[in-house]
C-alpha positions in Angstrom: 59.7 165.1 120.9 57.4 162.6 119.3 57.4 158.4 119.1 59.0 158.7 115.8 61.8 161.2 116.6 62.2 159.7 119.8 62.9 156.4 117.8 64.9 157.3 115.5 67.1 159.5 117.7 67.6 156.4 120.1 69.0 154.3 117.1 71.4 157.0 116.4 72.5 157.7 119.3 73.5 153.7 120.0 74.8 154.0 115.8 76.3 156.8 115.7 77.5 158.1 119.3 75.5 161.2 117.7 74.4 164.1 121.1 70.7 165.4 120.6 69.9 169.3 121.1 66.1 169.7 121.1 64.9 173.7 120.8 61.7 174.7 120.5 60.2 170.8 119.9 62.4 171.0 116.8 65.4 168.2 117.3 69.1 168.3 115.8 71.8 165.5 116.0 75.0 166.7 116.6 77.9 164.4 115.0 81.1 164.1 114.3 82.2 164.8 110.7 83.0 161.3 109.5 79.3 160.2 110.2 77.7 162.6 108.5 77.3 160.2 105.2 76.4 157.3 106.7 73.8 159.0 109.1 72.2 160.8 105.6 71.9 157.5 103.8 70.2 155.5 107.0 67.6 158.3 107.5 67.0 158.6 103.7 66.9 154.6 103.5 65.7 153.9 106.9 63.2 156.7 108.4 62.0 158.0 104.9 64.1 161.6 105.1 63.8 162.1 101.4 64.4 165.4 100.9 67.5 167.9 101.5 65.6 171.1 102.9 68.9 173.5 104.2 72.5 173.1 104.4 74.4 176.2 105.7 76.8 176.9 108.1 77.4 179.2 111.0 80.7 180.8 111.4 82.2 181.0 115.4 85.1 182.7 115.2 87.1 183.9 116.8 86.6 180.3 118.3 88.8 177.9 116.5 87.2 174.2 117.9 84.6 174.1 116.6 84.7 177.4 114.2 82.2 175.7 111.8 78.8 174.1 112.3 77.2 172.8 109.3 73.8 172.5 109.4 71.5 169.9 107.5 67.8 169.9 107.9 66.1 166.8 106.2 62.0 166.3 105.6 60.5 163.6 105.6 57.4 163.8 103.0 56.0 160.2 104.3 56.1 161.4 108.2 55.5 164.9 107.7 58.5 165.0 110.3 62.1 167.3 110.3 65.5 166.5 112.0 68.2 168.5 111.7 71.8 167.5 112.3 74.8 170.0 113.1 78.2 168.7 112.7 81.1 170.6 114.2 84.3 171.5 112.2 87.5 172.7 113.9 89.9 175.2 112.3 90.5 177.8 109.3 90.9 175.1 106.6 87.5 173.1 107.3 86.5 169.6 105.5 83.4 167.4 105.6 82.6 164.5 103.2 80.2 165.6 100.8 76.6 164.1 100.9 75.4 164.6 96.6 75.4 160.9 96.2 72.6 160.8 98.5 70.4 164.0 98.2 72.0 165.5 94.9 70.6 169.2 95.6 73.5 169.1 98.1 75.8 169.7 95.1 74.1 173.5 94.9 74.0 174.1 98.7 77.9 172.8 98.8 79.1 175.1 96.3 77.2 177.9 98.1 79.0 177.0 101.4 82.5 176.3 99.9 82.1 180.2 97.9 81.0 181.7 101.3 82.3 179.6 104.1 85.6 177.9 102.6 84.4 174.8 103.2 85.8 172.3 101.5 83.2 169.0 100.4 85.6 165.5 100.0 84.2 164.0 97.3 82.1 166.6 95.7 81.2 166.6 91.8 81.9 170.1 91.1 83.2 172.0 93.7 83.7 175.5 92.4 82.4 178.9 93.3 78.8 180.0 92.8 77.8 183.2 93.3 81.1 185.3 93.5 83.3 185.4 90.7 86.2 182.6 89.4 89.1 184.7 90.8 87.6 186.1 93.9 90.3 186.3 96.7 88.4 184.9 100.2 85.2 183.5 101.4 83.0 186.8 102.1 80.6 185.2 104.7 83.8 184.1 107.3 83.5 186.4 110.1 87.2 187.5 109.9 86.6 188.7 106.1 87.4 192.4 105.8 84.1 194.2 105.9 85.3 197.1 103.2 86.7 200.6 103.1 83.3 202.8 103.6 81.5 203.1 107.4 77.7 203.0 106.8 76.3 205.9 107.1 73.7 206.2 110.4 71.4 208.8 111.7 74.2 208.9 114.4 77.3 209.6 112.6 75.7 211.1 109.3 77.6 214.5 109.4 80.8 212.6 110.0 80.2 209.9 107.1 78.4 213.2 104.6 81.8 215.2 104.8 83.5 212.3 103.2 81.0 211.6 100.1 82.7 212.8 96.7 79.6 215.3 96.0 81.0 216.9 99.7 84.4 217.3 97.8 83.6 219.4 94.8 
């Protein structure tokens, strides 16, 4: 880490009771969910973290605490500088307060994660699916989502997977 990571992850830590993971010289905060928009606005306001670069999430099931991380990486311009922060969420029916009033191009990466993840944003503008459609039943990037009704075909199994194509039918 550098002074000005090692700076500002000391006055989180004492803030926030927030756990540090450093991997490959890159550092993330790990915090409890409640945090997360108070921790956004002091390193926006604070430590010049201007700009929203990712939010995503990773999916641990079949773990169920945490079964969620979502994961924020923030940039600052002024420091040339990225921290990251991972916050845990436990269970099928996930919540996290939403962070728009701060960087408003969360409102985008939200939707993404609520269409994809199920993960519902307290306090979001807008909070309605993206990229599948209005009535879609399920959250397709969840690890327990059914994968479909055709195996993909492999060099492996190809006769297997040929023999049960509708041109092998005729």
């Amino acid at each position: 880490m550098n002074e000005l990571i090692d700076s500002i992850s000391a006055a989180l830590i004492q803030q926030f009771n927030a756990e540090i993971i450093e991997f490959q010289g890159e550092v993330s905060l790990v915090l409890q969910p409640d945090h997360i928009v108070s921790v956004c606005q002091v390193l926006k306001d604070d430590f010049h973290f201007e700009l929203l670069a990712e939010e995503t999430a990773v999916d641990y099931w079949p773990e169920q605490a945490p079964r969620f991380h979502i994961i924020y990486r923030l940039r600052s311009l002024k420091h040339n500088e990225i921290i990251g922060i991972r916050v845990p969420l436990d269970g099928n029916a996930p919540s996290i307060p939403s962070i728009t009033a701060i960087y408003a191009n969360a409102n985008w990466f939200e939707r993404e994660l609520w269409d994809m993840f199920g993960i519902g944003f307290k306090g979001h503008p807008d909070l309605r699916r993206v990229i599948m459609p209005y009535d879609w039943e399920g959250h397709p990037l969840r690890k327990d989502y059914p994968l479909g009704y055709e195996e993909v075909q492999f060099t492996f199994n190809f006769d297997q997977i040929d023999v049960r194509k509708p041109y092998a039918q005729e």
